[in-house]
N, C-alpha and C positions, 0 to 999 in steps of 0.2 A: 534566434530568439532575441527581442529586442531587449534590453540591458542585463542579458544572464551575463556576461562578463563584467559588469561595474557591480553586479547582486555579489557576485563571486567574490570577488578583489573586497567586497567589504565583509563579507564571511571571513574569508582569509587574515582581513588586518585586525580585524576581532581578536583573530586567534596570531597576531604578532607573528603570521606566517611563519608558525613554527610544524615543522616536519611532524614532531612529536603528538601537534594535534590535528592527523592528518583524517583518522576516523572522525572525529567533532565536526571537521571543517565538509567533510560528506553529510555529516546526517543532516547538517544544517541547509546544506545546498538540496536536501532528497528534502526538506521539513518544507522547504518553499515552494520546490518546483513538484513534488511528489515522483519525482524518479531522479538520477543521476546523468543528465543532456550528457552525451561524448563531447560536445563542446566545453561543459564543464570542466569535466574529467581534465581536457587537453588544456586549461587554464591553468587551472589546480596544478597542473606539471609541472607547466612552465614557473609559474609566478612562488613557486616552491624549490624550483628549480633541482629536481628530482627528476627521475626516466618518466616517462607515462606507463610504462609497465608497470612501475610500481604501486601510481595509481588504480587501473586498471586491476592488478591484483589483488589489493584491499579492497575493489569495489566490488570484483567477482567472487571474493572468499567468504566474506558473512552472508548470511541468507539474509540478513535486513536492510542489504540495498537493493535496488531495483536499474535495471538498465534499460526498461520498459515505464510508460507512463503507468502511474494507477489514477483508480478511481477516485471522486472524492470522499466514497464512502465504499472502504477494504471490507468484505466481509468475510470470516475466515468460518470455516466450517473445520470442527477436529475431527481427522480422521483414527484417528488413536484407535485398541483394542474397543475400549470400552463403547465410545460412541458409534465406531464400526457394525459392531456387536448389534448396538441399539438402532440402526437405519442412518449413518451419518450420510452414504452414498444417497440416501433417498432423497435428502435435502440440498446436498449439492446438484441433483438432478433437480427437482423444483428451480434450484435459483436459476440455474443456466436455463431453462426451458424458457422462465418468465421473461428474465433479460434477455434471449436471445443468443446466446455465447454459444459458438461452436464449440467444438468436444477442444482444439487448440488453443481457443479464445479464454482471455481471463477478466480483461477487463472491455466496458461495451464503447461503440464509439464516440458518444458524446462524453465522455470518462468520467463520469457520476458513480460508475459500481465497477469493481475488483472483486471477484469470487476466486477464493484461494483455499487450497485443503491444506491442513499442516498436518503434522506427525501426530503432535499431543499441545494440548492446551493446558493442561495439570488439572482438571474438573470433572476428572471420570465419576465423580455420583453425583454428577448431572450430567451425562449423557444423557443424549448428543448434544453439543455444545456450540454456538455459534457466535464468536464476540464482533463487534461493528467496531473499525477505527481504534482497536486493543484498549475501548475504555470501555465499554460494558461488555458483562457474560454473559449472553441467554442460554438456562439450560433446559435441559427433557424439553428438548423440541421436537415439531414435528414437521410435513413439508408443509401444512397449513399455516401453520404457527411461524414460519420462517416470511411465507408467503406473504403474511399479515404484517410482518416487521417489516417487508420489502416496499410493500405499499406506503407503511406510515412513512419511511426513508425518504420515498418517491414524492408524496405528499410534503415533505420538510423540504427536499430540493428546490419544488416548483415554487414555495413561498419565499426561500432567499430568493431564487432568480427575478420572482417578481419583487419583491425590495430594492433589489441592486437595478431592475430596470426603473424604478420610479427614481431611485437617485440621483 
């Protein structure tokens, strides 16, 4: 990847290459590139000068990194009791169907959309729940109603791509 290493090295001196801020020094490297490059990681090691194990382990122990690309737009469906209860399966089936995601697949391959289930989102009286990028909550959805948000998402894509190509 051309300048993930010089991206890195100034994440890092940000953080006065301190060991201590080795979680910061990832979220910010996952904030740019939206996943953790192995290349990264093996930076991070060295230029920290620490095992890559170690890195590696911090990177595989929170569930908030990723060692996989995501999308530009994460859409989490909760699967919790409550939203369960209420058809959260149905919605996650909608999005995969629309995008095309195999039953293993999460994110599609132009990497615009990540469809993820999680445990609990803390919104059970709005179930089902589906937050975009963990800054809005849609609740009492339905696979229509998700359908509909996927679209307007799709719709917002195609207008930055065409901004950034008149640029």
């Amino acid at each position: 990847m051309p300048g993930l290493q010089q991206d890195v090295q100034e994440i890092i001196q940000r953080h006065r290459s301190q060991v201590s801020h080795l979680i910061a020094i990832l979220q910010e490297v996952q904030q740019k590139y939206r996943y953790l490059p192995e290349e990264a990681l093996a930076h991070i090691a060295t230029a920290l000068n620490i095992p890559p194990a170690m890195v590696w382990g911090v990177a595989t122990f929170y569930a908030q990194f990723s060692l996989k690309p995501k999308g530009k737009y994460i859409i989490r469906v909760c699967n919790g009791t409550a939203c369960h209860v209420r058809g959260a399966e149905h919605i996650h089936m909608a999005l995969c169907k629309e995008l095309g995601l195999k039953e293993d697949q999460e994110t599609t391959a132009d990497l615009q959309f990540t469809v993820e289930t999680v445990s609990c989102l803390g919104a059970c009286g709005l179930a089902p729940v589906v937050t975009i990028n963990d800054r809005k909550v849609y609740g009492q959805m339905t696979p229509e109603d998700v359908l509909k948000l996927l679209q307007g998402l799709q719709r917002e894509a195609e207008a930055v791509e065409r901004r950034e190509n008149i640029a």
